[in-house]
Backbone as CSV, one residue per row, in Angstrom:
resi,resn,N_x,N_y,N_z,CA_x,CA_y,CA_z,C_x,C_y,C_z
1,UNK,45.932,-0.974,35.010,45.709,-1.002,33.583,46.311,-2.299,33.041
2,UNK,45.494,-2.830,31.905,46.067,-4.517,31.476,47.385,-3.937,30.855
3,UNK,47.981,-5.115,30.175,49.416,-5.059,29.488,48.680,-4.728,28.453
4,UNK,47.587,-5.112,27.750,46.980,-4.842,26.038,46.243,-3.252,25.916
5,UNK,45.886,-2.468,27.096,45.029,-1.035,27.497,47.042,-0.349,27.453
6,UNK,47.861,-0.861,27.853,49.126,-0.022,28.284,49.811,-0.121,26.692
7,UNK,49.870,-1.239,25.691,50.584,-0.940,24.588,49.863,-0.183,23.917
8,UNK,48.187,-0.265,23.773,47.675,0.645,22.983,47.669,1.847,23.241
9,UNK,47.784,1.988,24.471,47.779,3.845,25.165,49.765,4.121,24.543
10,UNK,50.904,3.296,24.678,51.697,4.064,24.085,51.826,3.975,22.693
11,UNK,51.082,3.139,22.140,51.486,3.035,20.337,50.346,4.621,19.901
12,UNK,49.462,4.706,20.591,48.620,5.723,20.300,49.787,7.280,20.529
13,UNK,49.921,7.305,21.545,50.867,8.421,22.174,52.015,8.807,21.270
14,UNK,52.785,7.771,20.473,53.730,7.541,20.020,53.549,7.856,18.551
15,UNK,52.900,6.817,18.240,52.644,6.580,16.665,51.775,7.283,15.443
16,UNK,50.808,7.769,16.227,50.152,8.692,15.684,50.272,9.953,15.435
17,UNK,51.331,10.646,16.170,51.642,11.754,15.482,52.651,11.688,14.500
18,UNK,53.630,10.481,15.103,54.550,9.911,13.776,54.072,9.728,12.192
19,UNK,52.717,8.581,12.146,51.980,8.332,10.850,51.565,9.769,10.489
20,UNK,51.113,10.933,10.905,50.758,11.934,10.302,51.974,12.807,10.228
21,UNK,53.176,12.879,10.962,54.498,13.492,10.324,54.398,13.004,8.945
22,UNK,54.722,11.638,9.056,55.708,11.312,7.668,54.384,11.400,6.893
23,UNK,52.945,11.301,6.825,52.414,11.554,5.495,52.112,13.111,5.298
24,UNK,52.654,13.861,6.167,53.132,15.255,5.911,54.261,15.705,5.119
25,UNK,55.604,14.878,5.208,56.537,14.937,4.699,56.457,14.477,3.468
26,UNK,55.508,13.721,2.539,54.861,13.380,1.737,55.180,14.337,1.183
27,UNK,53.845,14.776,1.597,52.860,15.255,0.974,53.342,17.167,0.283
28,UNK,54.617,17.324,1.350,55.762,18.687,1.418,56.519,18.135,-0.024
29,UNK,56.951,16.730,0.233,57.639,16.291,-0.480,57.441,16.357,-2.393
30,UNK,55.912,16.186,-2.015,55.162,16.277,-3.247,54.911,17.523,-3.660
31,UNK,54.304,18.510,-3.123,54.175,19.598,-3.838,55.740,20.411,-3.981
32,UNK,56.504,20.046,-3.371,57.639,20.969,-3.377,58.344,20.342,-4.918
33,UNK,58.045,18.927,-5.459,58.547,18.251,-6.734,57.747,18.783,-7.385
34,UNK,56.051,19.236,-7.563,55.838,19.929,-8.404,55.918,21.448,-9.428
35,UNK,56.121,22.119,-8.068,56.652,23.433,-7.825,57.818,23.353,-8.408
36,UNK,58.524,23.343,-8.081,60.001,22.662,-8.626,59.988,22.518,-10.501
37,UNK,59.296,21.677,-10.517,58.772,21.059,-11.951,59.079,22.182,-12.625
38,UNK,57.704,23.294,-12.225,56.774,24.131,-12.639,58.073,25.047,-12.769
39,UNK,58.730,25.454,-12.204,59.669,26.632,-12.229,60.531,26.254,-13.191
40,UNK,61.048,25.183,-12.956,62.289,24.852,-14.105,61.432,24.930,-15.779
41,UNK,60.680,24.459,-15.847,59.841,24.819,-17.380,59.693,26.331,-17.695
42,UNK,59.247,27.032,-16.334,59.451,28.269,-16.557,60.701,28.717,-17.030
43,UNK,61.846,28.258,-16.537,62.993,29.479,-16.431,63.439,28.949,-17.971
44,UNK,63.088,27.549,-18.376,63.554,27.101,-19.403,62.987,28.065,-20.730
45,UNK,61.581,28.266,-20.835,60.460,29.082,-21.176,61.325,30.657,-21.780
46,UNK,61.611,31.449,-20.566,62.239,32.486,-20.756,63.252,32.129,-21.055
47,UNK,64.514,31.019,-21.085,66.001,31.573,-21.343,65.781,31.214,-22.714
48,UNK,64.627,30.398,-23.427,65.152,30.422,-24.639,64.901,31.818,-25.748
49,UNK,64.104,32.724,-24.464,64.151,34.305,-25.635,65.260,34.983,-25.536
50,UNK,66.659,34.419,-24.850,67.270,35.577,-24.341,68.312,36.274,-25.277
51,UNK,68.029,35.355,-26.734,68.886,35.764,-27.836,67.858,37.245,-28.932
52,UNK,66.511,37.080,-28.324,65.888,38.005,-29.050,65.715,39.125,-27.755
53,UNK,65.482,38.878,-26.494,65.138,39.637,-25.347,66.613,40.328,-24.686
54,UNK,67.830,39.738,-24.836,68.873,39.842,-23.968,68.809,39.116,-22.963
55,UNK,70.069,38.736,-22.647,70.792,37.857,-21.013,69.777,38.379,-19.944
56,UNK,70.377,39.756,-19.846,69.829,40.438,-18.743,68.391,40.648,-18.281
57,UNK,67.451,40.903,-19.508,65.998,40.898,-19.211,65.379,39.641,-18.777
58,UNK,66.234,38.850,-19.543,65.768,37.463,-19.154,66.098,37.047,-17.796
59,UNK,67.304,37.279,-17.498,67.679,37.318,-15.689,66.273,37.750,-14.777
60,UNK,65.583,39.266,-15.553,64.902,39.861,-14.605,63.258,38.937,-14.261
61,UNK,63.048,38.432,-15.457,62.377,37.853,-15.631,62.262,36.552,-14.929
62,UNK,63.133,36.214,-14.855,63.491,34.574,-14.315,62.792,34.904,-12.831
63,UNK,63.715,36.004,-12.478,63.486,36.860,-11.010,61.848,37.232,-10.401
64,UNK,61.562,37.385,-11.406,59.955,37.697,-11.589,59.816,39.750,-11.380
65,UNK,60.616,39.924,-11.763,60.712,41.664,-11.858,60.556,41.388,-13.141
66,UNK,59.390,42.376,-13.151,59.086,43.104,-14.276,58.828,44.525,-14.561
67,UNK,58.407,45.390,-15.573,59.178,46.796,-15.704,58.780,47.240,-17.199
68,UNK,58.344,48.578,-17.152,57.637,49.467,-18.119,58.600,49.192,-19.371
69,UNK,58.017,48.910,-20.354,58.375,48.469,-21.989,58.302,47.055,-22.189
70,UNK,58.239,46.000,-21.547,57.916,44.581,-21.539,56.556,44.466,-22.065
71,UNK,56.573,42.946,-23.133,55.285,42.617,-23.791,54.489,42.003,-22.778
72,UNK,53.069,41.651,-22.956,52.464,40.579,-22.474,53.381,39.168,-22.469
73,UNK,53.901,38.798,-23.085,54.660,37.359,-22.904,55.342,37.746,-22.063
74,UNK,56.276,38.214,-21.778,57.546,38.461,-21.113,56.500,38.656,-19.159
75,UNK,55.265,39.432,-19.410,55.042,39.448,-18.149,54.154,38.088,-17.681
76,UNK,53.442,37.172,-18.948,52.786,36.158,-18.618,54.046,34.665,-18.111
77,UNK,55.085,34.821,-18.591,56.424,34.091,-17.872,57.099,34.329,-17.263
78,UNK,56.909,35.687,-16.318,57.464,35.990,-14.832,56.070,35.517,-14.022
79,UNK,55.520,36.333,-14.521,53.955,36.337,-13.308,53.066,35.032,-13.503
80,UNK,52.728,34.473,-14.889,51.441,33.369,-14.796,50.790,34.382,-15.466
81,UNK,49.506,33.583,-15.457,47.956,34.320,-16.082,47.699,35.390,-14.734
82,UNK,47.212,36.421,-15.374,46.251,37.410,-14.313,44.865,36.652,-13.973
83,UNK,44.705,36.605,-12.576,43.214,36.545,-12.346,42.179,37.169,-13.164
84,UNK,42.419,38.503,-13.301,41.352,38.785,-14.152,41.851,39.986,-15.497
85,UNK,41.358,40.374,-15.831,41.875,41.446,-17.100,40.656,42.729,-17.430
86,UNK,41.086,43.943,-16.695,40.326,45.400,-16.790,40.953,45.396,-18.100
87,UNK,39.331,46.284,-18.613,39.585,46.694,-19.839,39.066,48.242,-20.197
88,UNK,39.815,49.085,-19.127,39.343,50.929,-19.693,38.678,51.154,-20.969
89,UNK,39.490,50.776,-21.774,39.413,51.383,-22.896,39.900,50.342,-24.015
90,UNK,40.019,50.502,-25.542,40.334,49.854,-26.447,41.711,49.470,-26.688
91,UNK,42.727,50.504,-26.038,44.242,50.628,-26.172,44.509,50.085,-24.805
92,UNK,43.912,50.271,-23.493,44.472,50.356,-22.173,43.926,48.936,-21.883
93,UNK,44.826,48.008,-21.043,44.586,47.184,-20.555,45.151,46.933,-18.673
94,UNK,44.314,46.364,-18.104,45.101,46.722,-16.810,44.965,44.555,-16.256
95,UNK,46.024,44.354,-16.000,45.875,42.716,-14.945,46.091,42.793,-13.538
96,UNK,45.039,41.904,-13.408,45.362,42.118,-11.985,45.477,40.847,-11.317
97,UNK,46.553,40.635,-10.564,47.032,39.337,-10.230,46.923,39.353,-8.763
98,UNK,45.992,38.273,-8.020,45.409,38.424,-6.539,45.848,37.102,-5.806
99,UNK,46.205,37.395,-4.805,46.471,36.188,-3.726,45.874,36.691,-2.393
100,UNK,46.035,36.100,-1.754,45.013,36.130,0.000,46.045,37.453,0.118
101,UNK,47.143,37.353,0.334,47.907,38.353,1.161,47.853,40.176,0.557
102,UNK,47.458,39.996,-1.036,47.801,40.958,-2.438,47.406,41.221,-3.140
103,UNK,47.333,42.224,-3.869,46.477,42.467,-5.044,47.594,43.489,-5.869
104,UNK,48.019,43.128,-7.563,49.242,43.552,-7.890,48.785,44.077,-9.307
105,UNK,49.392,44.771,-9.764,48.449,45.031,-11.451,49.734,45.576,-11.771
106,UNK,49.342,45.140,-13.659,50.457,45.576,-14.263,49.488,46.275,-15.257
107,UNK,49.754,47.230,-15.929,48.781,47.920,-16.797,49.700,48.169,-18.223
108,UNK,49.037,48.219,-19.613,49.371,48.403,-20.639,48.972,49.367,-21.404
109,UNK,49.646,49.547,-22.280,49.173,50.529,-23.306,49.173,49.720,-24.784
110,UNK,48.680,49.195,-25.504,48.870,48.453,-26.464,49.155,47.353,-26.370
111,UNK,50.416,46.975,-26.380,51.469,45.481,-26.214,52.804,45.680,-24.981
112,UNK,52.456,47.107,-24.243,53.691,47.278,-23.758,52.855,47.782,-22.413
113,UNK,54.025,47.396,-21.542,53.514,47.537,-20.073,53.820,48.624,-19.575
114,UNK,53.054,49.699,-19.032,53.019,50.976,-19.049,53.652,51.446,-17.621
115,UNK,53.195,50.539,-16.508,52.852,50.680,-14.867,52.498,49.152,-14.295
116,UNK,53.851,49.178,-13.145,53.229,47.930,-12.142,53.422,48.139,-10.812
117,UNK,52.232,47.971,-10.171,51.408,47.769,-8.711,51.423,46.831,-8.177
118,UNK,52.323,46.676,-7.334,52.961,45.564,-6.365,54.074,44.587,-6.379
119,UNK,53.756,43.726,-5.762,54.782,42.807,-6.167,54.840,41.458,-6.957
120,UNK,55.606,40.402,-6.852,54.934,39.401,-8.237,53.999,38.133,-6.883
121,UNK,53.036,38.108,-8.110,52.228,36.921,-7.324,52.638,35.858,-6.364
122,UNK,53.778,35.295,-6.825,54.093,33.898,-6.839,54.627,33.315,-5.470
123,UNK,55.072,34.240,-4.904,55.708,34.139,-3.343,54.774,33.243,-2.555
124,UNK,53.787,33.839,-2.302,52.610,33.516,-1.489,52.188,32.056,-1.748
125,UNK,51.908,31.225,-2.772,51.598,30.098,-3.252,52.643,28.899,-2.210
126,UNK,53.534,29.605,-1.642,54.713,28.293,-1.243,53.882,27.684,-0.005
127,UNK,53.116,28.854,0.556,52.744,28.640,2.217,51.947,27.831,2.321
128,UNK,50.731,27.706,1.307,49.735,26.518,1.586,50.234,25.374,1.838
129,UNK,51.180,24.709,1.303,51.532,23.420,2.076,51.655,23.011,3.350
130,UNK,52.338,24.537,3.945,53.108,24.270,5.320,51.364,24.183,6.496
131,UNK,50.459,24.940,6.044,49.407,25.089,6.053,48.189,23.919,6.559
132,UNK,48.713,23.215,5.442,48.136,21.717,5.411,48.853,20.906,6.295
133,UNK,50.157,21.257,6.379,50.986,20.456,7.190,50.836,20.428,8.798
134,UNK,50.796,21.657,9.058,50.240,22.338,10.587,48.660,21.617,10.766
135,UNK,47.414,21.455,10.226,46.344,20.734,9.989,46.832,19.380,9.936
136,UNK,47.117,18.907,9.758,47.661,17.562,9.900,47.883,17.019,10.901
137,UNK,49.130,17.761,11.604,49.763,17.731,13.031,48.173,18.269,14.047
138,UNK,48.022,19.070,13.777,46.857,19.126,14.653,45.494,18.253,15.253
139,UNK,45.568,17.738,13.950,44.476,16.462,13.874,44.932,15.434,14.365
140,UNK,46.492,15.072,14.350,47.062,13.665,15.105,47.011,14.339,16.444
141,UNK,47.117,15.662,16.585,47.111,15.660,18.259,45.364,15.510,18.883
142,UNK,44.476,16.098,18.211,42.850,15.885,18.587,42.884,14.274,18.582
143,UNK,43.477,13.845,17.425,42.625,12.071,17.967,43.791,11.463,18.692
144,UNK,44.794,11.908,18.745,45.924,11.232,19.991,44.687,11.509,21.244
145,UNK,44.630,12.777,21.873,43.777,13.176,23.107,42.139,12.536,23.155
146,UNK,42.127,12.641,22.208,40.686,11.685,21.745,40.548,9.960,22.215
147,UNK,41.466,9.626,22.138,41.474,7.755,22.339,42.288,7.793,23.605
148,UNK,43.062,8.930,24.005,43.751,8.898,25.595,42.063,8.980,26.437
149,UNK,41.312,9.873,26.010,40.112,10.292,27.100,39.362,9.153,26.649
150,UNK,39.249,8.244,25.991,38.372,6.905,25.353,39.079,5.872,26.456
151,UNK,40.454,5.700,26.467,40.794,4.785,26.767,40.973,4.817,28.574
152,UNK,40.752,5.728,28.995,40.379,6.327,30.717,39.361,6.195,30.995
153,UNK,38.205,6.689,30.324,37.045,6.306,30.476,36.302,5.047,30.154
154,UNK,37.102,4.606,29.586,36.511,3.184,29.337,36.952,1.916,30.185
155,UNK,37.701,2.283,30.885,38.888,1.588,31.661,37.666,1.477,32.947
C-alpha cells in the first residue's frame, strides 16, 4: 500500500468518527441550552403565582405534579399545551397529552381539574437527542467501512 492509500486509510479510521462525535456534542450541546432555556422561563412563569397560589403548589407544579382542584393555567405550566382537547359535554373537558411512549389526560369540570391519567408529558422529550446522536455515530461507522471496502478494492 503507497504512503498517500496508508494516511488516508488512517485519517478515515480515525477522524471520522471523531468529526461526527464532536458535531454530536454540538448538537447535545444545543438542544440541552434550549431545553434548559425553556424550563427556566417555565419555573420563572409559575414562581411568580406563588403569592396568589402558595410556595407549596407552586413547588408541585415546578415538579410537574398536578392534582384535582388546579385551574387550566396551573396545569398548562406544569404540562405545556395538550395535544388535543375532548369535549363530552358543555361543563366537562378532558386533555390529552401524547408522546411515543404515553398517553396522559387530565379532565375538568368547569375551570377545575377533576381527574389525572398518567404521568406528565415532558420526560420523554429529553431522549430524542440522544437518538440523533446514536444516528450519527452510526453513519460515521457505515461510511468509515464504506471508504475502508473503496479503498481495498480499489487498491
Amino acid at each position: 500500500m503507497e504512503t498517500g492509500a496508508t494516511v488516508h486509510l488512517v485519517l478515515m479510521i480515525f477522524l471520522t468518527p471523531i468529526a461526527f462525535g464532536a458535531m454530536g456534542a454540538v448538537l447535545i450541546w444545543f438542544f440541552t441550552q434550549k431545553s434548559e432555556s425553556q424550563q427556566a422561563d417555565r419555573i420563572e412563569k409559575i414562581w411568580a403565582h406563588r403569592a396568589d397560589w402558595s410556595e407549596p403548589v407552586c413547588r408541585r407544579l415546578i415538579n410537574s405534579d398536578i392534582a384535582a382542584g388546579m385551574s387550566p393555567e396551573m396545569v398548562r405550566l406544569a404540562w405545556g399545551e395538550p395535544a388535543r382537547i375532548e369535549t363530552p359535554s358543555d361543563e366537562a373537558q378532558t386533555w390529552v397529552y401524547q408522546t411515543r411512549q404515553s398517553v396522559s389526560r387530565v379532565s375538568f369540570a368547569g375551570e377545575v381539574v377533576t381527574a389525572v391519567e398518567g404521568a406528565a408529558p415532558t420526560a420523554a422529550k429529553n431522549n430524542t437527542v440522544w437518538v440523533y446522536i446514536a444516528m450519527l455515530f452510526a453513519l460515521a461507522f457505515v461510511v468509515s467501512v464504506i471508504t475502508l471496502v473503496v479503498i481495498f478494492w480499489v487498491r
